[in-house]
N, C-alpha and C positions, 0 to 999 in steps of 0.2 A: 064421449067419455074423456077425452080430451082436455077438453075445454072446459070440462068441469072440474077435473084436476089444477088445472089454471088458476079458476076461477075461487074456489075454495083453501089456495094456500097451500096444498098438498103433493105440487110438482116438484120435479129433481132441484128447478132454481129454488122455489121457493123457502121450501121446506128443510133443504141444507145448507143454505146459505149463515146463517146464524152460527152452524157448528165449525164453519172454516174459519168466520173473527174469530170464535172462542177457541180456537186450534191457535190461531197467530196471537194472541192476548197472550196465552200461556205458554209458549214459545218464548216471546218475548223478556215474559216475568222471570223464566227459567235462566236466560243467559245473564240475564240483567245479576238476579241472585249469582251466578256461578262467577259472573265477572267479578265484584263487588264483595265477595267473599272473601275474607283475609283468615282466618284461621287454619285454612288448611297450610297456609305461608307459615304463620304461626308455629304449630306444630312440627315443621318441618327444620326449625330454626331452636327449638326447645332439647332437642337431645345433643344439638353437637356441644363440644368443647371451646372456649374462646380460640384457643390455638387454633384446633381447624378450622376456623372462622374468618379468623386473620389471614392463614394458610389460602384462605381460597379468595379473599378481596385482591392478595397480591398478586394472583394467579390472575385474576379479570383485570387486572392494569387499573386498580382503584388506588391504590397505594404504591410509593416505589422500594427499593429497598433499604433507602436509608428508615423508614417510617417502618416497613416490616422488621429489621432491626432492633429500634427502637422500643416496640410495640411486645416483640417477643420476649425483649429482658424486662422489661414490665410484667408481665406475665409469668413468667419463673420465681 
């Protein structure tokens, strides 16, 4: 009985071996999408106000504060 299972394709290697690639394919596709996706960035960037914007570059040490200064009376 065995061996027929073997022999016909129908064993635990045989037979699910195809659905683990296609398990890792779409794995793969899924982060690849999730990585690669910009719109949820997007979105997250579309409600605030330029001031908070500025508020928070200067906060991450992207600007200093003669440029936050500057930046702010532009802005008013």
């Amino acid at each position: 009985m065995l061996h027929y299972l073997h022999v016909h394709g129908h064993g635990w290697g045989m037979g699910w071996g195809w659905v683990v690639g296609l398990l890792i394919i779409v794995v793969l596709i899924w982060l690849l999408v999730k990585t690669f996706n910009r719109t949820g960035l997007s979105k997250a960037t579309e409600n605030k106000k330029p001031l908070d914007i500025l508020k928070e570059r200067y906060a991450k040490g992207e600007i200093n504060k003669e440029e936050f200064e500057e930046r702010k009376k532009i802005l008013s």
